[in-house]
C-alpha positions in Angstrom: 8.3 -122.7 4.4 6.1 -122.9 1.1 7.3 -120.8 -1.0 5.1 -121.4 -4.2 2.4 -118.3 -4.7 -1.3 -119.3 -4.4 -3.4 -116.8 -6.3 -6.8 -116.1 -5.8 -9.9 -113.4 -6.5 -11.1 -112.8 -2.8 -9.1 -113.5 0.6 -11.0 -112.3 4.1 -9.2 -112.3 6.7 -11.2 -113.1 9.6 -14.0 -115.7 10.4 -16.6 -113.0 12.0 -20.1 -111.5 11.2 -18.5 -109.2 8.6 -16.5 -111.5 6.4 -19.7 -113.8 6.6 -21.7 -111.3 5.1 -19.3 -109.7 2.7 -18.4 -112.8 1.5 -22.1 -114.2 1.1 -22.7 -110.7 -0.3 -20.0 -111.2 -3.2 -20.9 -114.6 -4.2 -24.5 -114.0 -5.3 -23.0 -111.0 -7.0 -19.8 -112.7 -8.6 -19.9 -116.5 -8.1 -17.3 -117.3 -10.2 -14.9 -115.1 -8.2 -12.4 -117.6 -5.9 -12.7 -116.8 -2.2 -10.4 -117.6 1.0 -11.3 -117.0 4.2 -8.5 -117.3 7.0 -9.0 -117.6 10.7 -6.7 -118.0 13.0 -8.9 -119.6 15.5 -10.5 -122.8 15.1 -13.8 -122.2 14.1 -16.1 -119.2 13.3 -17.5 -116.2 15.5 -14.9 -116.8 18.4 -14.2 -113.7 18.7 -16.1 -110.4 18.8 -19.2 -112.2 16.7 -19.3 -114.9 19.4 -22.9 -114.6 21.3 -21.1 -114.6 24.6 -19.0 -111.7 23.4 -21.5 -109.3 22.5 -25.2 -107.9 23.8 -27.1 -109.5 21.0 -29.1 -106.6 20.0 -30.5 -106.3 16.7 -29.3 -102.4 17.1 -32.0 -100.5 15.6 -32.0 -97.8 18.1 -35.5 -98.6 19.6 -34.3 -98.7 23.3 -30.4 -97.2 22.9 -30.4 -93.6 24.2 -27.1 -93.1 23.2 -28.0 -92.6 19.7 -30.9 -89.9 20.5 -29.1 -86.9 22.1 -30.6 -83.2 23.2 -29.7 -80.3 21.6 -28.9 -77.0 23.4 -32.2 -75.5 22.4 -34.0 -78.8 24.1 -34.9 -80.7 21.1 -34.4 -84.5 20.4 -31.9 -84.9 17.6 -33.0 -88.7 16.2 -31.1 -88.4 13.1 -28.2 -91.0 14.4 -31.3 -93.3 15.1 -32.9 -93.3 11.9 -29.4 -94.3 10.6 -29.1 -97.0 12.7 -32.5 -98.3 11.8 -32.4 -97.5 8.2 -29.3 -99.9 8.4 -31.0 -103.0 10.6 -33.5 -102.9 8.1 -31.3 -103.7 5.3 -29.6 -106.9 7.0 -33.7 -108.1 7.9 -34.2 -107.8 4.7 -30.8 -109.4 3.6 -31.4 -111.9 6.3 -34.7 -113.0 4.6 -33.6 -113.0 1.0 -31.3 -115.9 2.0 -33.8 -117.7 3.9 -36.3 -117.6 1.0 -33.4 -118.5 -1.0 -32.9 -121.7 0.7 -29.6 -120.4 1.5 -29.6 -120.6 5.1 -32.0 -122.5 6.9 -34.2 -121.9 10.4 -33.9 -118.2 11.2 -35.4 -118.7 14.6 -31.9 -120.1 15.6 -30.5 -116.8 15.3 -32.9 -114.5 15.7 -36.1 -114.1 17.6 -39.0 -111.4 18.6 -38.6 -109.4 21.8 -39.4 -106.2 23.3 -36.5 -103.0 23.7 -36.9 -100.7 25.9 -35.2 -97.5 27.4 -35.2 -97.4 31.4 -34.5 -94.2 33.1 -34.9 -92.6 36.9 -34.8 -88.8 37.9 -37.2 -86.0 36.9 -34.3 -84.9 34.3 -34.0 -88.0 33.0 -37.7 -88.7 33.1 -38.3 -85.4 31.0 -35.6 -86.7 28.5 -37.1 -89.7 28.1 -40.7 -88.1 27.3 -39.1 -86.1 24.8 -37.5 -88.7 23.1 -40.7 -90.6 22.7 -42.5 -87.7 21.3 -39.9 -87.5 18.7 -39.4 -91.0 17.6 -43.0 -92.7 17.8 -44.3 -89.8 15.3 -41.5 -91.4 12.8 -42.7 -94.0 10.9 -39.7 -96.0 11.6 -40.9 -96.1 15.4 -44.2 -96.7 15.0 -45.8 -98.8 18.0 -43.4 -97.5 20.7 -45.5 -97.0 24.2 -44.5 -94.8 26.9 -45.2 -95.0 30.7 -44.4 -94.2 34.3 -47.2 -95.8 35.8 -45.8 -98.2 38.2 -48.5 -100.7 37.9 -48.1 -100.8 33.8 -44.5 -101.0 34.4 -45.0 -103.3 37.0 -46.7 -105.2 34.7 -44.3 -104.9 31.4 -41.1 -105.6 33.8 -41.6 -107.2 37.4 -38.1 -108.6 38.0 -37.2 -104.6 37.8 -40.0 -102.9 39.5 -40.5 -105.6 42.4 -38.8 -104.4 45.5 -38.7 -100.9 44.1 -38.9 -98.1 46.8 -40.4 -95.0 44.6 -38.2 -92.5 45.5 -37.7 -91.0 42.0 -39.9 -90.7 39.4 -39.2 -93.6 36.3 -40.4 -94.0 33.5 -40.2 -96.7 30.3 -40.5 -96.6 26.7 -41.5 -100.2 25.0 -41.5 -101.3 21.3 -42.8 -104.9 20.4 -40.8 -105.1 17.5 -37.2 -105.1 19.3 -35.4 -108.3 18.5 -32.2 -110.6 20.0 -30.0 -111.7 17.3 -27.5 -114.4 17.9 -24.7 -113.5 15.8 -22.2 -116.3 16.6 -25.1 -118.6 15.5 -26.0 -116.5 12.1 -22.0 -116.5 11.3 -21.7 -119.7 11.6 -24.7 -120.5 9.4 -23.2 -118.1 6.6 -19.9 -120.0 6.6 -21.3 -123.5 6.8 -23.4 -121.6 3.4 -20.1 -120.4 2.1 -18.3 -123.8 2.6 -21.0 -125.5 0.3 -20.3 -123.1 -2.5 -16.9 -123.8 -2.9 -15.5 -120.7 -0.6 -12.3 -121.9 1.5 -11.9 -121.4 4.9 -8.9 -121.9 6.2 -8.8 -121.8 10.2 -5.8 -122.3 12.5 -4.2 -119.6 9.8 -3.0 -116.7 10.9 -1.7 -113.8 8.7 1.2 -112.3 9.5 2.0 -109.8 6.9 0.7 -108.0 4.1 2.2 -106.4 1.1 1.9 -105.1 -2.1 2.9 -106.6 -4.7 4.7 -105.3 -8.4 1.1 -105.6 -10.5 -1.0 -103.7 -7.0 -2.0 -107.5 -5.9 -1.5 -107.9 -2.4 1.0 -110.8 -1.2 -0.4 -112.3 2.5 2.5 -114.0 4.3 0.0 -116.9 6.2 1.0 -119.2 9.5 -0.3 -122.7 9.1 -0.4 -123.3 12.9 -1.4 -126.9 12.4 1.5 -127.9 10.0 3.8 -125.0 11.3 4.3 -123.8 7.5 4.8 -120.9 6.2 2.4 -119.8 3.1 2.1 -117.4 0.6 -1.2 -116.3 -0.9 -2.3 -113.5 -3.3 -5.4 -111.7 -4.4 -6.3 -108.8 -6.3 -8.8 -107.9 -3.2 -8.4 -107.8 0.7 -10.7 -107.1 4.0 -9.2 -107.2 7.1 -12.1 -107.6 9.4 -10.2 -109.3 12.5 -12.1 -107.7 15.0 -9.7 -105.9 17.3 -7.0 -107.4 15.1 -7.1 -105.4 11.9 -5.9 -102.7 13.2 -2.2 -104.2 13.2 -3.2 -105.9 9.7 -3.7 -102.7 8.7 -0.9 -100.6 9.5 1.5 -103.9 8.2 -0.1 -103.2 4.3 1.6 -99.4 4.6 -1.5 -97.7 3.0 -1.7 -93.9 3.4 -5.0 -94.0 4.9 -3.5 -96.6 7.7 -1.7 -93.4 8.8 -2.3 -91.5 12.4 -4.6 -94.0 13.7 -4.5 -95.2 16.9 -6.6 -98.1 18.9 -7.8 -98.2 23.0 -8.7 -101.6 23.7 -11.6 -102.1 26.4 -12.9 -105.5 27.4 -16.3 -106.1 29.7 -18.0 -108.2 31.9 -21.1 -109.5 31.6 -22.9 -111.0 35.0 -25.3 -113.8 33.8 -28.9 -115.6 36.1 -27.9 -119.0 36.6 -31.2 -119.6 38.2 -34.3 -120.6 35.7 -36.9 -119.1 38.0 -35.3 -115.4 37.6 -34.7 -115.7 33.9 -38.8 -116.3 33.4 -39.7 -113.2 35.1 -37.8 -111.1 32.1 -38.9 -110.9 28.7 -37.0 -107.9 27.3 -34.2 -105.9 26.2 -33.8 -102.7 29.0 -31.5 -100.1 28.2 -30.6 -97.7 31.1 -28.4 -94.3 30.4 -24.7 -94.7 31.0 -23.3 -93.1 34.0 -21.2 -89.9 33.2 -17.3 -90.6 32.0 -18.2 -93.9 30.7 -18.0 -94.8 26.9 -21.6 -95.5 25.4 -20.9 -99.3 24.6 -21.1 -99.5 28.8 -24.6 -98.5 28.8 -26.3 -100.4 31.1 -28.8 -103.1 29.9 -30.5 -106.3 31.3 -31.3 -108.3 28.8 -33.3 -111.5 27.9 -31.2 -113.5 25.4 -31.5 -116.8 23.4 -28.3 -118.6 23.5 -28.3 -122.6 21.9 -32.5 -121.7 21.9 -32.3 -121.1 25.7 -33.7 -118.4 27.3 -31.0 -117.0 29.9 -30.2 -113.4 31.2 -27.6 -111.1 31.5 -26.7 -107.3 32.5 -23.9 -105.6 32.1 -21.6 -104.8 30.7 -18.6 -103.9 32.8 -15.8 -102.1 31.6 -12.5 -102.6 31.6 -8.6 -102.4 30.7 -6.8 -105.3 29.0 -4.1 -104.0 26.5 -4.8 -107.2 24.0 -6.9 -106.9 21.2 -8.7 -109.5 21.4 -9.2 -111.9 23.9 -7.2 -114.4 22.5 -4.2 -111.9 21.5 -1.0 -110.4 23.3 -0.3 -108.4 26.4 2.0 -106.5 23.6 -0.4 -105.1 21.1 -1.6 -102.3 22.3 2.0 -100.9 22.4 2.7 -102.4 19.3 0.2 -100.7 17.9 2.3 -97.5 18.5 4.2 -96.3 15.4 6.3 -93.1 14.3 2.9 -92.0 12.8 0.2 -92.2 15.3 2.0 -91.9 18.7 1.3 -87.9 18.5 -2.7 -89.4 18.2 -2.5 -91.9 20.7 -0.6 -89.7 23.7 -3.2 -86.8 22.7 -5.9 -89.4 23.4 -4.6 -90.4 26.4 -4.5 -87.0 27.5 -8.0 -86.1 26.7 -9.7 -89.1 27.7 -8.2 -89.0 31.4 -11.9 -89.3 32.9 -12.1 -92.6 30.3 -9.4 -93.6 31.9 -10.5 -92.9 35.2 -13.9 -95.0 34.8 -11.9 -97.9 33.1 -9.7 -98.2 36.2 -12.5 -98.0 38.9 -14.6 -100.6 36.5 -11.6 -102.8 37.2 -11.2 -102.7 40.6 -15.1 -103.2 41.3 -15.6 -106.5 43.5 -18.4 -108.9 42.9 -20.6 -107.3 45.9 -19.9 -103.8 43.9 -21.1 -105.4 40.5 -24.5 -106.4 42.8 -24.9 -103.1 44.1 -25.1 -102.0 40.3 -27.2 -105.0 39.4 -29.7 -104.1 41.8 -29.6 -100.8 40.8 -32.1 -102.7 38.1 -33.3 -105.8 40.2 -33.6 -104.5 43.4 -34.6 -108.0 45.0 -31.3 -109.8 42.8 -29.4 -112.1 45.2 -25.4 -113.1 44.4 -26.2 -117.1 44.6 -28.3 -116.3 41.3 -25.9 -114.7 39.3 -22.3 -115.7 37.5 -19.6 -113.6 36.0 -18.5 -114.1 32.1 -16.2 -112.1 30.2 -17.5 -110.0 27.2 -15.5 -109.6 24.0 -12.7 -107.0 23.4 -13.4 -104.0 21.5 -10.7 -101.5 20.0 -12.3 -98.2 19.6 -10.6 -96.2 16.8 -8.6 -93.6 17.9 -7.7 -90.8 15.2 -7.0 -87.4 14.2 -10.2 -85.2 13.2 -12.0 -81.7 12.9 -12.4 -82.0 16.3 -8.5 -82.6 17.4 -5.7 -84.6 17.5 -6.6 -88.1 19.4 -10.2 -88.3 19.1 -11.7 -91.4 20.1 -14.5 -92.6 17.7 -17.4 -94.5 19.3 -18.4 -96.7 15.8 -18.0 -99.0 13.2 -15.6 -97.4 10.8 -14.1 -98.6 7.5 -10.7 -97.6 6.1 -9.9 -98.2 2.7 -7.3 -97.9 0.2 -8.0 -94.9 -2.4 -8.0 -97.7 -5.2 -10.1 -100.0 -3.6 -7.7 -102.9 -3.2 -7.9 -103.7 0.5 -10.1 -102.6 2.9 -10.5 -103.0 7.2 -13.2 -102.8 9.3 -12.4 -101.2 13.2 -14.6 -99.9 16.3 -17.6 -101.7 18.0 -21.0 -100.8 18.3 -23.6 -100.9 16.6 -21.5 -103.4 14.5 -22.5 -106.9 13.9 -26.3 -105.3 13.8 -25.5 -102.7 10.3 -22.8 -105.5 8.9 -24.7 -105.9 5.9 -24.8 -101.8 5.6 -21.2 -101.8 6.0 -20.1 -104.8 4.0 -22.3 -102.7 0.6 -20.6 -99.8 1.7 -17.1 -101.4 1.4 -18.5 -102.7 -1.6 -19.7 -100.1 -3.5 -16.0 -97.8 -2.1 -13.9 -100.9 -3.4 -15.8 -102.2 -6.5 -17.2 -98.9 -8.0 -16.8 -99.8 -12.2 -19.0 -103.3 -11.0 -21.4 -101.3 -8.8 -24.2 -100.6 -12.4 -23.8 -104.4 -13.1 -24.7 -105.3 -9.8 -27.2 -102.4 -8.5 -30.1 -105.2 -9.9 -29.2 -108.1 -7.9 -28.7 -106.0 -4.7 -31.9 -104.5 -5.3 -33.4 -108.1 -5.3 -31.5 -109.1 -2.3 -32.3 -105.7 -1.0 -35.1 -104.2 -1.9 -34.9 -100.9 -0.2 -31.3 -100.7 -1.1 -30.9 -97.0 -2.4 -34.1 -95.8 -0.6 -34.7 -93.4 2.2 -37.4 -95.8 4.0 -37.6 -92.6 6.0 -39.7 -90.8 3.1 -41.5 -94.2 2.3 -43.7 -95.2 5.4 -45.6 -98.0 3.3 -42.4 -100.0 1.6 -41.4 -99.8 5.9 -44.6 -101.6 6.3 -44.2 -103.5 3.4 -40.5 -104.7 4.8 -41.9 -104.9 8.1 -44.1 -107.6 7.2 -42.9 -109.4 4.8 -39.6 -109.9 7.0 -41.2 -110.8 9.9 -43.1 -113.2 7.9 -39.8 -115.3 7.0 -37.8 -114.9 9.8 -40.7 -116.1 12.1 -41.1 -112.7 14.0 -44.0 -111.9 16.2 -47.1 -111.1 14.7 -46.9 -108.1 16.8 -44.6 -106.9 13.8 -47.2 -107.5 11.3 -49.3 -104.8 12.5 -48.3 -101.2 12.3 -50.7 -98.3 12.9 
């Protein structure tokens, strides 16, 4: 054991999307702050971040139906969406600062042009669907979405789905050129080879198994060296756990008030993937379907084109499921080790209410390989099981905590809990993650950092140039961003040109 006391400014625990980005974040703000970074796997993005463990969707709720819901009067509430694309706007426009910076290098390695669109079958559903369009393409966020269910334009904007179709039910599709597929394992990896070369270190084959505070409000890590089998002490003024399904136990180890009375419910996913070229050439888009009643939104169903190592491939999915680890690579024995004095009134009020959850988790489960076709061809009709292989998605712990609305309420989201003086924050929940990280990561920021936040408003603004702004109430800086970001990061033209 190594008992000497390494001290540093920065430690992130966790080599994912969000340490990437609050770390890059921090050191064009504060380079002369000292950052670690500790992983306990051996690279980056192996986890939650990693391309095979996540849709790729640059979430910007242009095909996600989940984030438009109908109010009991009929009317399309969009607010959630504008969030959400407010939000992907800021990490395009993050995105480009650091290519024009020369900070990271060919953008169309992580991210690339492609159409979204939502996918829906019934009269009710059709109807919805309508309605939706109606309210989003008159926002100027939305601009350029098309609407149809005229199965010969259908036909002709997705023929792996509407070949073989009998047209029993009325369908209809909304389509937005300006959708893209982001490879996040790719882009973390990028922002840590970026950090490496500017004297961040990161420190993989560590894992950090305690947390506490110190005399002078420092926090003292107690880190595994896994390769030397060492024991080591480090500690910084400032900590983010962002572990993926792992900061929840980080969290509740550093004591904090706000750690209290929350829970996690782990759910891992399938994802079936077209091993045959000739099928993966008749896609070209992200489809989002509605998700069947009792399952959580992040099982939406959705066939997607996707650019993994700059080949094209396909997937749908995903399926969900029951593991109690927290992340793919953790123990059989976290969930229930998650289970303390002060949340197990949360988590056993969870598990009451969520009994048709727990109901869809199980049947998900028990589904066979011919059931996971059946579902598959409830979007490719003509799909044959010789073309198609079986991966497994990422975990994802959705937060579980006490609210306005009850004891136990399970929280479909990215949420951030922090410590009331800013010392140590955690990141938890799923969707629309990876896609808002740079929304998040200024959030944490400005929560954690608030006597730095006048010094450093300038820089973000040059970083970020609609940082502050409601792009919502400023249709021409959205055109403005629109452009100029498709510009750098090599989008389609399609982009450029917004009615």
């Amino acid at each position: 054991m190594n008992n000497k006391e390494i001290k540093t400014d920065v430690i992130l625990i966790g080599a994912g999307i969000m340490s990437a980005t609050l770390g890059t974040l921090l050191k064009e703000l504060v380079p002369e702050w000292e950052i670690k970074v500790f992983e306990k796997l051996a690279n980056a993005g192996e986890e939650s971040s990693n391309e095979w463990n996540n849709a790729g969707t640059g979430h910007s709720a242009l095909c996600e139906l989940n984030y438009t819901s109908e109010k009991p009067d009929g009317s399309i509430d969009i607010s959630k969406a504008i969030n959400i694309n407010e939000q992907f706007q800021l990490s395009r426009q993050f995105w480009s600062y650091l290519v024009n910076s020369n900070l990271i290098r060919n953008p169309q390695d992580f991210i690339k042009s492609l159409p979204h669109m939502s996918l829906v079958e019934g009269e009710q559903n059709v109807t919805f669907l309508k309605k939706r369009f109606e309210a989003l393409s008159n926002n100027p966020l939305f601009q350029g979405m098309e609407i149809s269910d005229d199965h010969e334009k259908l036909l002709e904007w997705i023929p792996l789905i509407m070949e073989g179709r009998t047209m029993d039910e009325p369908i209809a599709a909304t389509k937005i050129d300006s959708g893209t597929d982001v490879n996040f394992g790719a882009l973390t990896r990028m922002l840590f080879d970026h950090l490496e070369s500017h004297h961040v270190e990161i420190n993989y084959n560590h894992s950090v198994e305690d947390i506490k505070r110190t005399s002078d409000g420092s926090w003292e890590l107690k880190v595994w060296n896994i390769g030397t089998g060492n024991i080591e002490r480090h500690t910084a003024k400032f900590v983010f756990i962002g572990g993926g399904g792992g900061s929840l136990p980080l969290l509740q180890k550093t004591g904090i008030p706000e750690s209290k009375h929350i829970g996690g419910f782990p759910v891992s996913g399938l994802f079936m993937v077209c091993n045959n070229p000739a099928v993966v050439a008749q896609h070209h888009a992200k489809v989002y379907g509605k998700a069947k009643v009792g399952a959580p939104p992040m099982s939406v169903p959705h066939l997607d084109t996707r650019y993994i190592n700059n080949k094209k491939t396909l997937l749908f999915g995903p399926f969900a499921g029951f593991s109690p680890k927290f992340l793919k690579t953790g123990s059989n024995f976290d969930l229930i080790g998650s289970v303390k004095p002060n949340n197990v009134i949360t988590m056993l009020a969870a598990g009451i209410k969520e009994l048709s959850l727990t109901k869809y988790l199980i049947q998900q489960v028990m589904l066979s390989n011919e059931k996971r076709m059946e579902e598959l061809r409830e979007f490719i009709p003509n799909a044959k099981s010789e073309d198609w292989d079986t991966v497994v998605a990422g975990q994802r712990v959705q937060v579980i905590k006490d609210t306005e609305a009850g004891k136990g309420t399970l929280q479909f989201g990215t949420e951030v809990i922090t410590a009331a003086d800013g010392s140590i924050a955690a990141l938890l929940g799923a969707s629309p993650g990876a896609s808002t990280a740079v929304h998040v990561m200024l959030e944490v920021i400005k929560k954690c950092f608030p006597t730095y936040m006048n010094e450093w408003e300038s820089k973000i603004k040059k970083m970020i140039p609609s940082y502050g702004i409601s792009l919502m109430d400023n249709p021409e800086l959205i055109h403005e961003i629109h452009t100029s970001t498709a510009k750098t990061l090599g989008l389609s033209e399609k982009e450029l040109v917004l009615s």
